[in-house]
C-alpha positions as YAML, in Angstrom:
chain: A
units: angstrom
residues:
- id: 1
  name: UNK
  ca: [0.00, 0.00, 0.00]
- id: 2
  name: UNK
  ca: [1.43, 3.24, -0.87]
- id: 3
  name: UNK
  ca: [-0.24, 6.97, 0.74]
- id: 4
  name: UNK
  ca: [-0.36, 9.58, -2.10]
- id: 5
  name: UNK
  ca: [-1.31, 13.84, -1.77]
- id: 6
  name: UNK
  ca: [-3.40, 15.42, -4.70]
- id: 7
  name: UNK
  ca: [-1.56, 18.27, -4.99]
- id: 8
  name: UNK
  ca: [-5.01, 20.39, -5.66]
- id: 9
  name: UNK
  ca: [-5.15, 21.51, -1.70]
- id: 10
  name: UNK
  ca: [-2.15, 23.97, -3.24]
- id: 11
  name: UNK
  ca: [-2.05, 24.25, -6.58]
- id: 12
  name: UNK
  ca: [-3.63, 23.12, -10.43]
- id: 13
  name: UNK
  ca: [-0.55, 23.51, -11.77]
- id: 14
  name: UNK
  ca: [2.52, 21.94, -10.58]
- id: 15
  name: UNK
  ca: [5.98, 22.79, -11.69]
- id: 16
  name: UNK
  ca: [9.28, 23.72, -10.72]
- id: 17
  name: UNK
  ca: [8.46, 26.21, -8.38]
- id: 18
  name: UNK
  ca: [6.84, 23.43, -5.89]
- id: 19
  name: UNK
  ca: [9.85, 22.36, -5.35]
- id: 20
  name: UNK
  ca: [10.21, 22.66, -1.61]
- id: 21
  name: UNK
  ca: [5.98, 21.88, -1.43]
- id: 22
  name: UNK
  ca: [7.01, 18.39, -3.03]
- id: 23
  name: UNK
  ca: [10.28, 17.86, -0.78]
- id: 24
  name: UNK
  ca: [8.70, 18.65, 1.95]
- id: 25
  name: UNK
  ca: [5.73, 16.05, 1.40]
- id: 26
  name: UNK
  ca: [8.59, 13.40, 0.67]
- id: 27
  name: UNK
  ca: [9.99, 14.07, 3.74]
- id: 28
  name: UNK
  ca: [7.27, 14.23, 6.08]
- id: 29
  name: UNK
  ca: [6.86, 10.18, 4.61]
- id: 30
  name: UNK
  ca: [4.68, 10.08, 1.21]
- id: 31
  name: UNK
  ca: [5.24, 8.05, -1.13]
- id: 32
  name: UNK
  ca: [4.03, 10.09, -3.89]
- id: 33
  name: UNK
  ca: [1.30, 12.93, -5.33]
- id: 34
  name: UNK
  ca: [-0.77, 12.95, -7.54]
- id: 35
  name: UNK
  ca: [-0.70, 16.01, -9.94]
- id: 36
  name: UNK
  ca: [-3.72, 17.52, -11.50]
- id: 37
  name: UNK
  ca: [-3.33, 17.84, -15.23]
- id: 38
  name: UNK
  ca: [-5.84, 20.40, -16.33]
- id: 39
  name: UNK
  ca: [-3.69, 22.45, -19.36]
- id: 40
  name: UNK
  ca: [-1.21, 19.46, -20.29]
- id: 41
  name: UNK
  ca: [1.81, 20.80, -21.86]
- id: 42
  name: UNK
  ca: [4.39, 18.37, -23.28]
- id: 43
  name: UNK
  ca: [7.51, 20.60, -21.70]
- id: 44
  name: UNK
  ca: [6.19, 21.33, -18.79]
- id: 45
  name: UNK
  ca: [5.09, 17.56, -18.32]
- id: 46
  name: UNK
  ca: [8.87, 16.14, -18.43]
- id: 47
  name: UNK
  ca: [10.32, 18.75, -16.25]
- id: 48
  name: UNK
  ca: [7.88, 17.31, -13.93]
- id: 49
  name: UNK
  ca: [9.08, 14.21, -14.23]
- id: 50
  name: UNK
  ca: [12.60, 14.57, -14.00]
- id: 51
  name: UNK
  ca: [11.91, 17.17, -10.68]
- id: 52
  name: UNK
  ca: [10.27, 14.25, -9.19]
- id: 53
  name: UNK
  ca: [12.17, 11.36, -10.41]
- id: 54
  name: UNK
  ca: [15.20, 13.68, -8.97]
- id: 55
  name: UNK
  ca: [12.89, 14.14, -5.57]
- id: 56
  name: UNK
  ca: [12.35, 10.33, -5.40]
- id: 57
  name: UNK
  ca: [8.84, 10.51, -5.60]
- id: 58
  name: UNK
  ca: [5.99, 8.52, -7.33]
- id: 59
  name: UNK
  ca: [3.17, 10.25, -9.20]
- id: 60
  name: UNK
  ca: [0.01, 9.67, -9.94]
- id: 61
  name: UNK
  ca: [-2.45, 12.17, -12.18]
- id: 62
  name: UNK
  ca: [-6.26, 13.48, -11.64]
- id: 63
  name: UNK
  ca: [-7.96, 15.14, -14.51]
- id: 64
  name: UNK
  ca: [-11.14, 16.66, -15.58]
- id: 65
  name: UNK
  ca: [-12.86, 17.63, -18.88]
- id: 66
  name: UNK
  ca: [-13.87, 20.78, -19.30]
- id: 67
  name: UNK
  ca: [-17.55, 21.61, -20.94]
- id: 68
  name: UNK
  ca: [-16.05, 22.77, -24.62]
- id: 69
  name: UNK
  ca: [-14.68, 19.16, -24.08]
- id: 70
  name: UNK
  ca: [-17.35, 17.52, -23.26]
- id: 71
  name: UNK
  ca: [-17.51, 13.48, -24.01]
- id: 72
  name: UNK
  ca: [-21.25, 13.12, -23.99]
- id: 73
  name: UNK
  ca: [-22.35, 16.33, -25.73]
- id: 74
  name: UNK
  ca: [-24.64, 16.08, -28.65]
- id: 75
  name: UNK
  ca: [-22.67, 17.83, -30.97]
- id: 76
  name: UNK
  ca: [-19.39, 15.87, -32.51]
- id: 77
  name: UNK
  ca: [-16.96, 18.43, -32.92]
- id: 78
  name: UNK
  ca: [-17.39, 18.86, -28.67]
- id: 79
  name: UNK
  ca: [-16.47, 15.50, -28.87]
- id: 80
  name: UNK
  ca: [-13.82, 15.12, -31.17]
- id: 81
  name: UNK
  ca: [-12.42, 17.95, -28.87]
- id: 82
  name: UNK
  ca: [-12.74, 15.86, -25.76]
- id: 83
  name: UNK
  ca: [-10.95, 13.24, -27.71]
- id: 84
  name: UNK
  ca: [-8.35, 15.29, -28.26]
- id: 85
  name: UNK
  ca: [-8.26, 16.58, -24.82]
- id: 86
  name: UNK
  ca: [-8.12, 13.08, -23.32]
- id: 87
  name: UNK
  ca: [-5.15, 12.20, -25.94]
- id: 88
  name: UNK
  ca: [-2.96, 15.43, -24.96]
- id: 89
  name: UNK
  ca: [-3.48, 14.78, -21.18]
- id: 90
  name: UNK
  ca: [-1.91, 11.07, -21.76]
- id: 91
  name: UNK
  ca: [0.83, 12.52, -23.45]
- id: 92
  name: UNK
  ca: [1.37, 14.82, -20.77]
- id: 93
  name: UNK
  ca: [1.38, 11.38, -18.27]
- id: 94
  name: UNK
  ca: [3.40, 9.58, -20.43]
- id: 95
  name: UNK
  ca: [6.29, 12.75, -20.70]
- id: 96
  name: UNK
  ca: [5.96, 12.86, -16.82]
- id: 97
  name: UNK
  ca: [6.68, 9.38, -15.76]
- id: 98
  name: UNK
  ca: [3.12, 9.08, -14.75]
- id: 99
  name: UNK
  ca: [1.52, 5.21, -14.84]
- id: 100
  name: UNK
  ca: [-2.14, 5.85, -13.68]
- id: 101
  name: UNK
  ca: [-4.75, 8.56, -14.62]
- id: 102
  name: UNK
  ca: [-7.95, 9.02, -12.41]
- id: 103
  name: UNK
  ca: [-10.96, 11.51, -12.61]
- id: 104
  name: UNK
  ca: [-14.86, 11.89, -13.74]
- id: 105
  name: UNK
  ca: [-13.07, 12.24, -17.22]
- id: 106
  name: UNK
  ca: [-16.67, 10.48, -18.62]
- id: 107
  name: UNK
  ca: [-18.23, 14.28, -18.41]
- id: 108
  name: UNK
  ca: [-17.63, 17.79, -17.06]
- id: 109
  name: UNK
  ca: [-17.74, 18.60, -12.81]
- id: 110
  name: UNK
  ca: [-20.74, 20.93, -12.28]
- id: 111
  name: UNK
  ca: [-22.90, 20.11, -15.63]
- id: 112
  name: UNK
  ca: [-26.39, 19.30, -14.66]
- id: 113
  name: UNK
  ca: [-29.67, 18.75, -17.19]
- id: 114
  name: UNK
  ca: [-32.06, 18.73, -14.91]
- id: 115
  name: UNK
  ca: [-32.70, 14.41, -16.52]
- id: 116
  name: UNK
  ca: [-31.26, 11.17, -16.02]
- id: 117
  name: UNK
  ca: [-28.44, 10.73, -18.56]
- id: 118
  name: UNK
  ca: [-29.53, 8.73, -21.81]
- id: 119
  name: UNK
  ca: [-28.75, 5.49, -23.91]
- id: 120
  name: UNK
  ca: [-27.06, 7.95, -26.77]
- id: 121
  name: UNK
  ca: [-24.99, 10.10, -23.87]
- id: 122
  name: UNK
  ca: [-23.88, 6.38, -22.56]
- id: 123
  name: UNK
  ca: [-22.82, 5.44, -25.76]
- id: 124
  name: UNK
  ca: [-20.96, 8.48, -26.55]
- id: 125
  name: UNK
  ca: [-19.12, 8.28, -23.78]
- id: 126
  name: UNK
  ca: [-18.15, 4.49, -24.34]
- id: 127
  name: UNK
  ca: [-16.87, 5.57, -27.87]
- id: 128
  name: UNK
  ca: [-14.36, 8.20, -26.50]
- id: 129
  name: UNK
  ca: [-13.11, 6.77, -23.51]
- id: 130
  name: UNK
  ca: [-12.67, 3.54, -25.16]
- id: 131
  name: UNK
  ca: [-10.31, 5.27, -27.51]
- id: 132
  name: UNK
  ca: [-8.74, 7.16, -24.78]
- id: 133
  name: UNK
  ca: [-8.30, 3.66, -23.22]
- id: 134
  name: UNK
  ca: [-6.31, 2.32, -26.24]
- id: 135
  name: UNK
  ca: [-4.36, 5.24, -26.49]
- id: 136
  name: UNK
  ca: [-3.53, 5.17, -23.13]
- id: 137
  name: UNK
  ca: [-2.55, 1.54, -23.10]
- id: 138
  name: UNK
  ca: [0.21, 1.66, -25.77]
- id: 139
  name: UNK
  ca: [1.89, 4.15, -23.25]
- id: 140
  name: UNK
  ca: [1.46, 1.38, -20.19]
- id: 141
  name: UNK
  ca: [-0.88, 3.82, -18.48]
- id: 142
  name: UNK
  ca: [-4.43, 2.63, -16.48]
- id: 143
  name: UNK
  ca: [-7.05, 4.54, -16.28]
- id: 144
  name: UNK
  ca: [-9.20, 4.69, -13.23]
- id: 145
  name: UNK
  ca: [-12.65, 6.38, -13.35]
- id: 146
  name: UNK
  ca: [-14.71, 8.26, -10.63]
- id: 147
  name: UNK
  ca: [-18.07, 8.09, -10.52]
- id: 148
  name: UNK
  ca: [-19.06, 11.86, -8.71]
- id: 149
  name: UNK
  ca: [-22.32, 12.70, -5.98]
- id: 150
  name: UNK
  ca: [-25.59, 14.02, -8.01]
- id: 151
  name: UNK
  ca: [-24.55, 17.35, -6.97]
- id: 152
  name: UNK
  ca: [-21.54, 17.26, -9.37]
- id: 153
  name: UNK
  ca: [-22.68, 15.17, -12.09]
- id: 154
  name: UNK
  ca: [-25.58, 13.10, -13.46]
- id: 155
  name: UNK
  ca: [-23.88, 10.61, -15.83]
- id: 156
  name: UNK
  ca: [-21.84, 8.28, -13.16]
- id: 157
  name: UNK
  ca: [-23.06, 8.47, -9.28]
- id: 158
  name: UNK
  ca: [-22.79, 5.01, -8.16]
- id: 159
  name: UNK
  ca: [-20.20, 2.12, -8.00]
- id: 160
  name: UNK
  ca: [-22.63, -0.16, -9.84]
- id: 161
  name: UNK
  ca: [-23.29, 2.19, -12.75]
- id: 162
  name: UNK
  ca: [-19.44, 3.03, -13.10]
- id: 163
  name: UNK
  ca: [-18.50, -1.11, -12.77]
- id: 164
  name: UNK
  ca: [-21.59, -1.77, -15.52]
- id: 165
  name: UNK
  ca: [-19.52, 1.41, -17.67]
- id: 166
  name: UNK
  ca: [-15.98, -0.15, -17.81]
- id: 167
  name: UNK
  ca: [-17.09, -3.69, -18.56]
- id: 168
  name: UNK
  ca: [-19.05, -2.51, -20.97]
- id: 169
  name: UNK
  ca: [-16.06, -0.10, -22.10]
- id: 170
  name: UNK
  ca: [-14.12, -4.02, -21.74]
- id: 171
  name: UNK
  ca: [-10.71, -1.85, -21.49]
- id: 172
  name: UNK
  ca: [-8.06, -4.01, -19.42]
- id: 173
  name: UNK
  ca: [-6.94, -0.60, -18.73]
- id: 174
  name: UNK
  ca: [-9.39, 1.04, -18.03]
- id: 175
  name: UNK
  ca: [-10.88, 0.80, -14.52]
- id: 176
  name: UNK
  ca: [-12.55, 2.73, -11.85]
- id: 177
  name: UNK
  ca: [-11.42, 5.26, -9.01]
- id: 178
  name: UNK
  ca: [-13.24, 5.23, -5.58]
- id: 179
  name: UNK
  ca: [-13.71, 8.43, -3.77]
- id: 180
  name: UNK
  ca: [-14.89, 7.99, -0.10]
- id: 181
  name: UNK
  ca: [-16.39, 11.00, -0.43]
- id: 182
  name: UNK
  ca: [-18.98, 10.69, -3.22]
- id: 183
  name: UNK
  ca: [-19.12, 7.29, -2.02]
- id: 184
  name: UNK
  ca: [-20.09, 8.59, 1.08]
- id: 185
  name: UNK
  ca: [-22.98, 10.52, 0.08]
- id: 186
  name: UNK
  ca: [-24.17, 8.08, -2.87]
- id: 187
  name: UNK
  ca: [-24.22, 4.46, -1.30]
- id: 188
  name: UNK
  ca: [-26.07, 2.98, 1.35]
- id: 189
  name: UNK
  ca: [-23.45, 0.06, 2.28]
- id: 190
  name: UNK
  ca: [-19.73, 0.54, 1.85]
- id: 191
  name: UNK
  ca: [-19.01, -2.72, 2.08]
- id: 192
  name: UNK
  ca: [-20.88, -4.09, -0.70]
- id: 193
  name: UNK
  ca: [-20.13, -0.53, -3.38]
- id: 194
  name: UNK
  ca: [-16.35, -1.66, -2.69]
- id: 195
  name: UNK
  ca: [-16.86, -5.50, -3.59]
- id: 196
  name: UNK
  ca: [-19.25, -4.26, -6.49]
- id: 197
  name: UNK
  ca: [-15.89, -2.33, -7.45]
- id: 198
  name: UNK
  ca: [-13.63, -5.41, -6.50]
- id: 199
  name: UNK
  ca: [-12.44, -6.44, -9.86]
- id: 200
  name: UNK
  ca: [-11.90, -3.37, -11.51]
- id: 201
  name: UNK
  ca: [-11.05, -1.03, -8.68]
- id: 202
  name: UNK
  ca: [-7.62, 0.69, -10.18]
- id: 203
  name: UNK
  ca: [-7.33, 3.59, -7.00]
- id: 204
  name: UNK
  ca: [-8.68, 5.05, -3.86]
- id: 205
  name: UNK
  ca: [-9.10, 8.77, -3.16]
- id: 206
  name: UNK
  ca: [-9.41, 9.17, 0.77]
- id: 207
  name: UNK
  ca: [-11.75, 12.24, 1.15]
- id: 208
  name: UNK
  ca: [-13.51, 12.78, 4.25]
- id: 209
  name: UNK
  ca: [-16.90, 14.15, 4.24]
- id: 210
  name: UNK
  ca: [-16.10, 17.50, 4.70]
- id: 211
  name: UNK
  ca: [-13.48, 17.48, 2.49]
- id: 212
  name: UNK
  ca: [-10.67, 18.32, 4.74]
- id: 213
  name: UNK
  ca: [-9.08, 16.12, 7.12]
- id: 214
  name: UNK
  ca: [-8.88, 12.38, 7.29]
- id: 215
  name: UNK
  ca: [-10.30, 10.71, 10.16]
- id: 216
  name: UNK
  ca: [-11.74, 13.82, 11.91]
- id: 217
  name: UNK
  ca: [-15.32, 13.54, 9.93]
- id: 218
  name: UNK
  ca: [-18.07, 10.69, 9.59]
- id: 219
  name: UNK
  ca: [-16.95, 8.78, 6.41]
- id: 220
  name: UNK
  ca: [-17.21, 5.16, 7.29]
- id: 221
  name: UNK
  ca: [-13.29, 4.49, 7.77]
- id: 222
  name: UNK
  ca: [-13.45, 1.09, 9.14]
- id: 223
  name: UNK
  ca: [-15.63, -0.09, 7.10]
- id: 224
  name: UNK
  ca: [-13.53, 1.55, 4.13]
- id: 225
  name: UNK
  ca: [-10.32, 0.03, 5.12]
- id: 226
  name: UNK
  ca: [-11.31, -3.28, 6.28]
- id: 227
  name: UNK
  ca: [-13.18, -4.11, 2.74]
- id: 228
  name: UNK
  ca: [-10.52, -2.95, 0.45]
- id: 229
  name: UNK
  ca: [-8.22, -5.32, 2.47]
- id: 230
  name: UNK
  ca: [-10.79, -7.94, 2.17]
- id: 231
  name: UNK
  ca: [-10.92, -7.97, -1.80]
- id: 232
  name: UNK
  ca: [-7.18, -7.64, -1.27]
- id: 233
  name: UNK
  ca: [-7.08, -3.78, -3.02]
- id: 234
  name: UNK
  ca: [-2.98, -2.76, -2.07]
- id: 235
  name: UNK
  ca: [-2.41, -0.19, -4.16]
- id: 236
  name: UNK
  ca: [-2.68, 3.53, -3.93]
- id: 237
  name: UNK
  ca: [-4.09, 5.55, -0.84]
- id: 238
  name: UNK
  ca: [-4.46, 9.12, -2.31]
- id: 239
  name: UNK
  ca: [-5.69, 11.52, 0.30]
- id: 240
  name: UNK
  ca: [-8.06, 14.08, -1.81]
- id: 241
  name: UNK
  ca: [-8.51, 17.57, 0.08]
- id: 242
  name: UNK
  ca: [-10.03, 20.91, -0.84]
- id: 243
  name: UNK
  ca: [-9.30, 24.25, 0.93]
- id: 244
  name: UNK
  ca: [-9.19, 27.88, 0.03]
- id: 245
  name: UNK
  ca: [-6.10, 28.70, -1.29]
- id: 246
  name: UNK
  ca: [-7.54, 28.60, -4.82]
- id: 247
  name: UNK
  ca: [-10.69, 30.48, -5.40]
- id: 248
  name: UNK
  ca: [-11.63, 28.97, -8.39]
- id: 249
  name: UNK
  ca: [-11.33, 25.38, -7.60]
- id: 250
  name: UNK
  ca: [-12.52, 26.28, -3.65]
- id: 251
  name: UNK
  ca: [-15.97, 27.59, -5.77]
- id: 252
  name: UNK
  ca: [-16.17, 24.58, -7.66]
- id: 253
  name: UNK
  ca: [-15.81, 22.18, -4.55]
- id: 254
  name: UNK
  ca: [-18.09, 24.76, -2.69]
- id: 255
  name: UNK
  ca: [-15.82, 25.39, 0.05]
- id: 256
  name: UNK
  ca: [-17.19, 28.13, 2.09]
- id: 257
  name: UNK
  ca: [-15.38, 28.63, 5.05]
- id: 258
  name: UNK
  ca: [-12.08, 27.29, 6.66]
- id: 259
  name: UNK
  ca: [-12.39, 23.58, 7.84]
- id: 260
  name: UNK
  ca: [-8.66, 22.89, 9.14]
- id: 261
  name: UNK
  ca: [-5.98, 24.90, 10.44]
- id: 262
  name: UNK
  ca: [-3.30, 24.65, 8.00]
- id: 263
  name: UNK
  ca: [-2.29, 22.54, 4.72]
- id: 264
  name: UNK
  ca: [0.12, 21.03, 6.68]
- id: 265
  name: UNK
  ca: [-1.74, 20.02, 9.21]
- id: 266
  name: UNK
  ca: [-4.50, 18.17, 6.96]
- id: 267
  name: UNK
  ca: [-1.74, 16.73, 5.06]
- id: 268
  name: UNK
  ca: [0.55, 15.49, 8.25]
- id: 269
  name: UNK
  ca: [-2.12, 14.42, 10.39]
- id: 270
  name: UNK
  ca: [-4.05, 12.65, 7.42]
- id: 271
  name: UNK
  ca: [-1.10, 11.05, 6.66]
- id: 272
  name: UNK
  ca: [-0.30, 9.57, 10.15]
- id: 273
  name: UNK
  ca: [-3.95, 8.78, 10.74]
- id: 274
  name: UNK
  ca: [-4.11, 6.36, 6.64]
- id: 275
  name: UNK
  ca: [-1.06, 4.73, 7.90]
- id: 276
  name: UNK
  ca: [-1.79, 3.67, 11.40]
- id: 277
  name: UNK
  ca: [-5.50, 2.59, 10.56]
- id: 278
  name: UNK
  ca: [-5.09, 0.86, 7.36]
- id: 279
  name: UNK
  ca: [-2.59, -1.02, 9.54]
...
């Protein structure tokens, strides 16, 4: 098992100038982040890499589509562009060393019809992540996709839905990303949403249900960590976080008013507190 930071508590984009933020995670004991890719850029991608391959640290990736990229949209051209989206932001994984990719990439965060998604926007979405799965395969990279709470999105709320999506998608590849958080508010046992996930469960995000520290909310932990042992998930641990320090991304999370003292304190403490109970 190996305990991960999304780097989104400080930043959306990551580069040199993090330097001392990523040293200083390494040395308080992570074994890697995981770096949002939201504008991939081929050069700033492998100076990435070779900061953290020089750093010692593992890296994992979190993106999101925006809504001119939209996979499920009627029109084709917004799809063709979230194929070509999808296809730059695996480049940008593959320049940077980075092995897994995880995010609602099946539709944008926020968009909301007012409907149930339909048979077409299902399909449409098969189409382009299936390619994005192929692509993303040739560059010995998985893909690991979150289903989101119906506040966020309609297309993929449930571990059910999103395990029914990738076999269906029938990527070896291509698999899904748990969030305890949306889990939290979307399923009503999570024992049985993590075996539902069991065979294709690719990563964990460990997000508490305020969205701050780990092990100081209600998510069910126990629960949580005894069950992913069961179906013997040892992979990544990724603590997810949001605070204020970006206004944009604090807007989209909904963040409304300080719910820890300090960045280093949610990321210390959470750290401490994955280790000691997963053991």
């Amino acid at each position: 098992m190996r305990v991960g930071m999304n780097l989104l508590l400080w930043t959306t984009e990551v580069g040199p100038s993090h330097r001392d933020l990523l040293k200083q995670l390494r040395d308080w004991g992570f074994d890697g982040v995981e770096i949002p890719i939201f504008s991939p850029q081929p050069q700033r991608a492998r100076e990435l890499g070779l900061l953290l391959d020089d750093l010692g640290l593992e890296r994992t990736a979190v993106t999101v589509v925006p809504p001119e990229a939209n996979p499920i949209h009627p029109d084709p051209s917004v799809r063709t562009k979230a194929h070509d989206y999808l296809k730059s932001v695996v480049e940008a994984c593959h320049l940077a060393g980075i092995r897994l990719l995880a995010g609602p990439f099946h539709s944008p965060v926020g968009l909301l019809t007012g409907r149930s998604r339909t048979q077409e926007e299902w399909r449409w979405a098969l189409e382009i992540l299936q390619q994005t799965a192929d692509l993303a395969r040739s560059a010995r990279i998985t893909l690991a996709l979150e289903f989101l709470n119906r506040f966020e999105s309609y297309f993929l709320n449930c571990a059910k839905d999103t395990v029914e999506f990738t076999a269906e998608a029938d990527r070896p590849n291509l698999g899904i990303l748990y969030d305890t958080y949306h889990a939290h508010l979307e399923e009503k046992n999570v024992r049985a949403a993590i075996r539902t996930c069991a065979g294709a469960l690719r990563h964990v995000h460990i997000s508490e249900n305020d969205r701050a520290t780990p092990g100081e909310g209600q998510v069910r932990w126990r629960e949580t960590f005894d069950t992913l042992k069961d179906i013997g998930y040892a992979d990544w641990l990724v603590i997810e976080a949001f605070g204020q320090a970006l206004p944009e991304l604090a807007a989209a999370t909904c963040i409304w008013r300080r719910m820890f003292p300090s960045e280093e304190h949610l990321a210390r403490h959470g750290l401490e507190w994955v280790r000691s109970n997963w053991d």
